[in-house]
Wavefront OBJ file of the C-alpha trace (Angstrom):
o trace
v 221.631 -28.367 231.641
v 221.106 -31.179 233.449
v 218.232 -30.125 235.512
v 214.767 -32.352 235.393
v 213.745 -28.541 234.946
v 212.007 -27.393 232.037
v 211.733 -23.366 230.658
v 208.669 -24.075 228.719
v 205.509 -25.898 230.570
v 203.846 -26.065 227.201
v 204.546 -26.439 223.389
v 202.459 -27.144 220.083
v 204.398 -29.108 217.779
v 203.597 -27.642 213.733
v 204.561 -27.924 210.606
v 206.119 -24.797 209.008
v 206.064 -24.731 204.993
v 209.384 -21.532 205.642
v 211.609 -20.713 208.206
v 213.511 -18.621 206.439
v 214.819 -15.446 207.916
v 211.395 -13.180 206.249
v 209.162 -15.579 207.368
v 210.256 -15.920 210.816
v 210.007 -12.286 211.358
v 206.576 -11.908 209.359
v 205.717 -14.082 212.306
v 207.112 -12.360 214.534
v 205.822 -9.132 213.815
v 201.872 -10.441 213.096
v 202.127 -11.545 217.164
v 203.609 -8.221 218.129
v 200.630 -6.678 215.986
v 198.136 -8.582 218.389
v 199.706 -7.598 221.358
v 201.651 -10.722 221.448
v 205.559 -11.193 222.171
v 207.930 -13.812 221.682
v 211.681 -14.639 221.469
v 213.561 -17.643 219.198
v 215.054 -20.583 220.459
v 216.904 -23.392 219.065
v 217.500 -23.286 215.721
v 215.583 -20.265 215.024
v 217.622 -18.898 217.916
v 221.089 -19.600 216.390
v 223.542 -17.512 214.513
v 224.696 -18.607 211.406
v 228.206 -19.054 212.806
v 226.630 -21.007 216.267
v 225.335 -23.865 214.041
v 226.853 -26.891 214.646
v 224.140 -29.846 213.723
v 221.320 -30.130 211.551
v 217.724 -31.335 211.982
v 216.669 -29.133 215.096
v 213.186 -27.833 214.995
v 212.742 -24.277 214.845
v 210.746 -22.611 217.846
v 209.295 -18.994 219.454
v 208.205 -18.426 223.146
v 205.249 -17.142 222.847
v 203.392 -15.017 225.258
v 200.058 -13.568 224.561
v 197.387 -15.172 221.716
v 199.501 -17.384 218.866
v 196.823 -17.369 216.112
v 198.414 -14.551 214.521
v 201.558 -16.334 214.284
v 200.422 -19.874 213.089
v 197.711 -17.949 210.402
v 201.089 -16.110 209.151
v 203.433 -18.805 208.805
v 200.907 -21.399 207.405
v 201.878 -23.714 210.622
v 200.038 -26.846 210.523
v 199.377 -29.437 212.934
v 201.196 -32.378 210.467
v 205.040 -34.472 210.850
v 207.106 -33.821 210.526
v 206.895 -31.155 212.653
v 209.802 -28.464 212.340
v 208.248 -25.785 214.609
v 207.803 -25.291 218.359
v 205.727 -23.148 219.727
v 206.437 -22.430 223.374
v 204.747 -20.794 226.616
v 207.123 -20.345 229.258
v 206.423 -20.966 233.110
v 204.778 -18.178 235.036
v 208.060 -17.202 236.955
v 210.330 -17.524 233.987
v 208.305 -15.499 231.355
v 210.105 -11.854 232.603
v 213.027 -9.989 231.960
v 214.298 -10.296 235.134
v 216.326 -13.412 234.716
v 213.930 -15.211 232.416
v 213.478 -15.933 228.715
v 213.476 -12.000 227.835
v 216.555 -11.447 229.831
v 219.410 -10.083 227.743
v 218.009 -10.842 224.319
v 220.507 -11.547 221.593
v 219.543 -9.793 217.935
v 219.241 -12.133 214.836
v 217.932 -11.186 211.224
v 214.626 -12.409 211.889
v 213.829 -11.074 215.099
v 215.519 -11.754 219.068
v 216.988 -14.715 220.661
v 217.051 -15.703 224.179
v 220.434 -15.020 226.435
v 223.134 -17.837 224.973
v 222.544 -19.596 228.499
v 219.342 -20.283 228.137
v 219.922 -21.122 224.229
v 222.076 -23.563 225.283
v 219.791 -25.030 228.154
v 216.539 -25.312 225.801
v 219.172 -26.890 223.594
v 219.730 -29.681 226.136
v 215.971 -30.756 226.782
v 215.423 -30.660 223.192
v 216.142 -34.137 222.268
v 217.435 -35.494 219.232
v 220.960 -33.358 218.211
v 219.937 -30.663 220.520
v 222.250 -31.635 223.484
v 225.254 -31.952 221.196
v 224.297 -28.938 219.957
v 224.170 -27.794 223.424
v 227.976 -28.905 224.585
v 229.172 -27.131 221.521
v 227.995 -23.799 222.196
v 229.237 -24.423 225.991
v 232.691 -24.841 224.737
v 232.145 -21.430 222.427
v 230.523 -19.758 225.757
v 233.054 -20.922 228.543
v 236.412 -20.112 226.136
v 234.904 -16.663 225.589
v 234.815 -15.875 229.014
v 237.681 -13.587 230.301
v 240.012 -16.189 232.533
v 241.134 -14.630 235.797
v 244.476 -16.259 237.249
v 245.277 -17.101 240.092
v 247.020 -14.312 241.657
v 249.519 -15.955 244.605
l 1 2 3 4 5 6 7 8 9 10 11 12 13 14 15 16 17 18 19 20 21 22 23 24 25 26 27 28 29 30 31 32 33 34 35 36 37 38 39 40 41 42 43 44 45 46 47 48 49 50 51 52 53 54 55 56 57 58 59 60 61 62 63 64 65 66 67 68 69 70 71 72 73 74 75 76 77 78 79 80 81 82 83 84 85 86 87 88 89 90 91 92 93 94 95 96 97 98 99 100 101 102 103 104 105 106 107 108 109 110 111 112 113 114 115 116 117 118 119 120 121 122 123 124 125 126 127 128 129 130 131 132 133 134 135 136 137 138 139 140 141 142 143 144 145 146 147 148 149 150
């Protein structure tokens, strides 16, 4: 969480008139249409029971062409913006340990791995890295403990 590090290299910053759970996956599906893929983060990447602050922007990873997305949600380049759209690095943009490892299902679509949920969380700014801590806590109790054994 702390890293300098960053999972996504690039983002466009938009204005999204819905993110409602329909919309979202309208979304969603137009970039799967194209050939596209994605996977939420941040709020868009939360359960309704993970939510713990208000105010976080909404965003996909996108991989492949994102017109069909921003045409379907009505994104538009003005503030405040309330939608990310992300491209991951090269070497994290896999299954294989990156943003499509493990995927999490939500109503509108999947969510990265709670790990990385909680990292993108971090460099997020704003409430993100309280938002962050708080699903740390929910991650590390959930964990089965293993005592010491002498």
């Amino acid at each position: 969480m702390k890293s300098p590090e960053k999972t996504a290299i690039a983002l466009e910053a938009y204005n999204a008139p819905s993110t409602e759970p329909n919309a979202l996956q309208s979304g969603l599906d137009a970039l799967r249409v194209s050939g596209g893929k994605g996977i939420f983060t941040l709020a868009s990447g939360l359960s309704q029971d993970e939510l713990f602050v208000s105010g976080l922007p909404h965003a996909l990873y996108v991989s492949g062409e994102s017109q069909p997305l921003v045409e379907t949600l009505g994104l538009r380049k003005v503030t405040p913006h309330n939608f990310l759209v992300l491209r991951a690095e090269a070497s994290a943009e896999t299954e294989a340990g990156g943003i499509y490892l493990a995927p999490r299902p939500l109503p509108h679509g999947p969510g990265v791995f709670l790990p990385q949920l909680i990292v993108d969380l971090a460099k997020a700014g704003g409430r993100g890295p309280e938002q962050a801590e708080f699903l740390l806590e929910r991650f590390l109790k959930a964990l089965p403990f293993r005592g010491d054994s002498s």
